[in-house]
C-alpha positions as CSV (number, residue, x, y, z in Angstrom):
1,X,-4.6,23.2,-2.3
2,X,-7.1,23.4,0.3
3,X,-7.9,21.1,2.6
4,X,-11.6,20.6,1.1
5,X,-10.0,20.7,-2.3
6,X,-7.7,17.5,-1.2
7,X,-10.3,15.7,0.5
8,X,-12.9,16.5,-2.7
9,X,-9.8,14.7,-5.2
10,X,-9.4,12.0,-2.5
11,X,-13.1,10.7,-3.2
12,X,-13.0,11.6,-7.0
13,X,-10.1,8.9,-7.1
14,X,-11.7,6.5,-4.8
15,X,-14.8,6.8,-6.4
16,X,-13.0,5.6,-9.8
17,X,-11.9,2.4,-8.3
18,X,-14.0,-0.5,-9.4
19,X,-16.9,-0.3,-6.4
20,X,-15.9,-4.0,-5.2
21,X,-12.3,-2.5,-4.2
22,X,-14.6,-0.2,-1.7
23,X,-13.7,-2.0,1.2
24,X,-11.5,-1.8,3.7
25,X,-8.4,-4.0,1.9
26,X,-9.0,-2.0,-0.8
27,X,-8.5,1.2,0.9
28,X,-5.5,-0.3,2.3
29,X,-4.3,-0.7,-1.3
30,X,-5.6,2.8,-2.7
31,X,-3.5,4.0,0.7
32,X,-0.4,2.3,-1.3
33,X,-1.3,3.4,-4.4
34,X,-1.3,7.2,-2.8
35,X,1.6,6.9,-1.3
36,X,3.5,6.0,-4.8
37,X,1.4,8.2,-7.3
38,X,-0.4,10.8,-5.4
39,X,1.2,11.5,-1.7
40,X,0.3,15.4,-1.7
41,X,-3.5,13.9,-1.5
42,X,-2.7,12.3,2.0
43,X,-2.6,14.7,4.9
44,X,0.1,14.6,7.8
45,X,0.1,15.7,11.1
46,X,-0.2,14.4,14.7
47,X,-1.8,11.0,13.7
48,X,-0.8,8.0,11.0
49,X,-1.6,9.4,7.3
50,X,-3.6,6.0,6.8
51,X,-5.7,7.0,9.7
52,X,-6.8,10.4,8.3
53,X,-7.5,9.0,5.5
54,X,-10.1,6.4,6.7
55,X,-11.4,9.8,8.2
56,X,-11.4,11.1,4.9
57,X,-13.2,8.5,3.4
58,X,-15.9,7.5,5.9
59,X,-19.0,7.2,4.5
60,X,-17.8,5.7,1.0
61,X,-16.4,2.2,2.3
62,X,-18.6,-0.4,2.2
63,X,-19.5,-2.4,5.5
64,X,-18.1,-5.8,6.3
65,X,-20.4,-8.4,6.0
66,X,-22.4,-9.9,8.7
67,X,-20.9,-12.1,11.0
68,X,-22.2,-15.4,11.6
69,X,-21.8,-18.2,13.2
70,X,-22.1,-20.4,9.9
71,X,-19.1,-19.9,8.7
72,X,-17.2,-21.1,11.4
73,X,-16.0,-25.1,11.9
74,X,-17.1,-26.3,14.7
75,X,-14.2,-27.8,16.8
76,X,-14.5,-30.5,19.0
77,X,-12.7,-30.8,22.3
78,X,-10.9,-33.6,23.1
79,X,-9.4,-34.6,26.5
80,X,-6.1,-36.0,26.7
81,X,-7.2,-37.4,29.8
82,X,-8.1,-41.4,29.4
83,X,-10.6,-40.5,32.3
84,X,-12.4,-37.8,30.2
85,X,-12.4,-39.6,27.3
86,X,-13.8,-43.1,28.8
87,X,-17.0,-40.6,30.4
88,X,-17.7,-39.7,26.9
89,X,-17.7,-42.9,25.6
């Protein structure tokens, strides 16, 4: 098998997934899944297997989504320093 011809079978499968598994835990899972059903897809060499195929991939893995601020808590300091705390006050 070529290495084209690998790569080409590599995206059919991902492509079957459900398109809400196109992230980047489901790629983790779809690496899993490789490993135990289809490990002749994944290529070897020099780096990590999971990190050719994010290569491999690139391009059909959805974005994160944004960042913001929103959907942090918002913490509040507080001083375990009477001194601090009385200044606040």
């Amino acid at each position: 098998m070529t290495d084209a011809d690998r790569r080409s079978k590599l995206i059919e499968l991902w492509l079957e997934r459900p398109e809400e598994e196109h992230t980047d835990t489901g790629m983790l899972n779809f690496f899993h899944w490789l490993v135990e059903h289809h490990p002749e897809l994944l290529k070897h060499g020099t780096r990590d297997p999971y990190q050719y195929l994010k290569v491999d991939l690139t391009g059909h893995v959805a974005p994160p989504p944004p960042f913001t601020r929103r959907c942090l808590p918002r913490l509040e300091f507080q001083s375990k320093s009477p001194a601090v705390r009385s200044q606040k006050q």
